[in-house]
N, C-alpha and C positions, 0 to 999 in steps of 0.2 A: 870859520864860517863868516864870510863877508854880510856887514848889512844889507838888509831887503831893500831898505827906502833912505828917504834922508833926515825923515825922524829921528827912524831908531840910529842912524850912526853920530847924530848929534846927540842921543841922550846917553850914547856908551861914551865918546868925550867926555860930555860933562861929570858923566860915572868914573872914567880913570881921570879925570883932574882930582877930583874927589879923593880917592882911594891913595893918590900919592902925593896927596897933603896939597895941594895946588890950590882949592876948594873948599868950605866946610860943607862936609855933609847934609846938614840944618838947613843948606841954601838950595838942595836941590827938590826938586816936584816930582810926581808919578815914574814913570818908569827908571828915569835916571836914578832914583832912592834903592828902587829895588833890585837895581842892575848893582851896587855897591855894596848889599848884600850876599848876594847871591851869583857873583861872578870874581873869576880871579883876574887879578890886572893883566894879563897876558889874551884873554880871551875879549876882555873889556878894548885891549889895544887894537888888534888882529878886527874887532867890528869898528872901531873908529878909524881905521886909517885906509878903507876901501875908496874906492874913487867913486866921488859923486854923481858923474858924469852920466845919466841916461838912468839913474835911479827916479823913481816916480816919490814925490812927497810924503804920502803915504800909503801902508797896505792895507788891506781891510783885514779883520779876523776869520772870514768867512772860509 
């Protein structure tokens, strides 16, 4: 599942720096915390490494 926007694929980044010690956990904010909980590094990979190109900054929740 590629990220939506370019939020979310920088907060799944800073989720697998995290998760493979790159990171401390303590240092990340909102979604990135919960992305490290609740995702496995592979799935955390797979949404950071989509191409940014022609993604919109953000999605809304609507």
């Amino acid at each position: 599942m590629p990220a939506k926007s370019k939020a979310q694929q920088m907060a799944a980044g800073a989720a697998l720096a995290a998760k493979r010690g790159e990171r401390k956990t303590s240092e990340l904010k909102g979604a990135s915390r919960q992305m490290v909980k609740t995702m496995t590094e592979t799935e955390l990979a797979e949404l950071a490494s989509a191409k940014r190109k022609g993604k919109p900054a953000h999605v809304s929740r609507d």
